[in-house]
C-alpha angles and dihedrals in degrees: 000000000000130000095249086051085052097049097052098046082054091051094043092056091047097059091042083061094052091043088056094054085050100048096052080050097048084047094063091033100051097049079066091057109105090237091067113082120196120276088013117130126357134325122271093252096055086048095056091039089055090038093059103052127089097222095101094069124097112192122224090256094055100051096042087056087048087051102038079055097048090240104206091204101057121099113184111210118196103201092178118109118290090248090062097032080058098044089056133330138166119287117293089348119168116224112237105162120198098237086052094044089110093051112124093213092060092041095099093058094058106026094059145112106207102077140038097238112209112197127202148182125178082280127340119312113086095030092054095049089045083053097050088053092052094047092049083056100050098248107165123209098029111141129181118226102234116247079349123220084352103058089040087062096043091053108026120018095039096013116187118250103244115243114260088249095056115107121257088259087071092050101054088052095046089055077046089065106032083054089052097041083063092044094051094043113208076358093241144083107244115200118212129161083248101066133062122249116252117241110266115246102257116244120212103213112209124220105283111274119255119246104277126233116258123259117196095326122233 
């Protein structure tokens, strides 16, 4: 295992320490917000033990494989501002920003059951508090890109060469991703007044769910 492996494994699990500490702040914290009636979504400590996990996460290489494959499950959420979302996104992404997550209007992208939404930021950040909001709620099948479009360029669209000492396993992803970086292009939707706006993903709302029983209270 090299040095640089080792370092990053150590940084990873720093930050996951630090995300922990936020997030039993941001349980006590989101129950306070006006959206949120008395007795709606799921208990606080529901809510602390999903935020916790890692479950949530979908790797790069995950989701290029689900959209090489025209993975008819799959819903991408760009949760970054309008202005961002407009200058270069993911393929047939829909534009949810965070300030924008309680808007009836975009409801039906984010409370469903028909696909598995996958929201995502330039790293993190949105896309996991959108994720949090969601969760309080009781959304089902949200899912955060992991390291976001960061990370997607960092990994599919300019991987890394293994290092010679690197087991087989790291050469034959690496030939994954060298493979979907090609088949992605630069790996991202520009918008320009010259080219004609791809045709939106279409989104089956469901009947609007009824209020659900408490369950513990906050």
């Amino acid at each position: 295992m090299s040095k640089r492996y080792k370092s990053k494994k150590i940084l990873a699990a720093g930050r996951y320490r630090i995300l922990a500490a936020i997030l039993l702040l941001l349980a006590g914290g989101l129950v306070l917000l006006p959206k949120f009636s008395e007795n709606e979504g799921i208990s606080p400590e529901l809510f602390v033990k999903n935020a916790l996990s890692t479950e949530r996460y979908i790797s790069t290489d995950q989701l290029a494989d689900k959209l090489i494959n025209e993975d008819p499950t799959v819903l991408l959420i760009d949760t970054r501002p309008e202005e961002e979302y407009a200058a270069y996104t993911l393929p047939d992404a829909v534009n949810v920003p965070l300030k924008e997550f309680f808007n009836e209007n975009l409801n039906a992208y984010l409370d469903q059951d028909v696909y598995d939404v996958i929201l995502f930021s330039n790293d993190n950040f949105y896309a996991n508090e959108a994720w949090m909001l969601g969760n309080r709620l009781g959304y089902t099948n949200l899912y955060v890109l992991k390291g976001g479009l960061n990370e997607w360029f960092g990994t599919i669209i300019n991987p890394e060469y293994p290092d010679e000492t690197m087991p087989r396993e790291a050469f034959e992803l690496y030939s994954f991703r060298k493979a979907a970086g090609m088949y992605f292009g630069v790996g991202i939707v520009q918008n320009s007044a010259q080219e004609k706006p791809k045709q939106k993903k279409k989104v089956v709302t469901v009947p609007k769910k009824k209020k659900r029983a408490p369950e513990g209270g906050c």
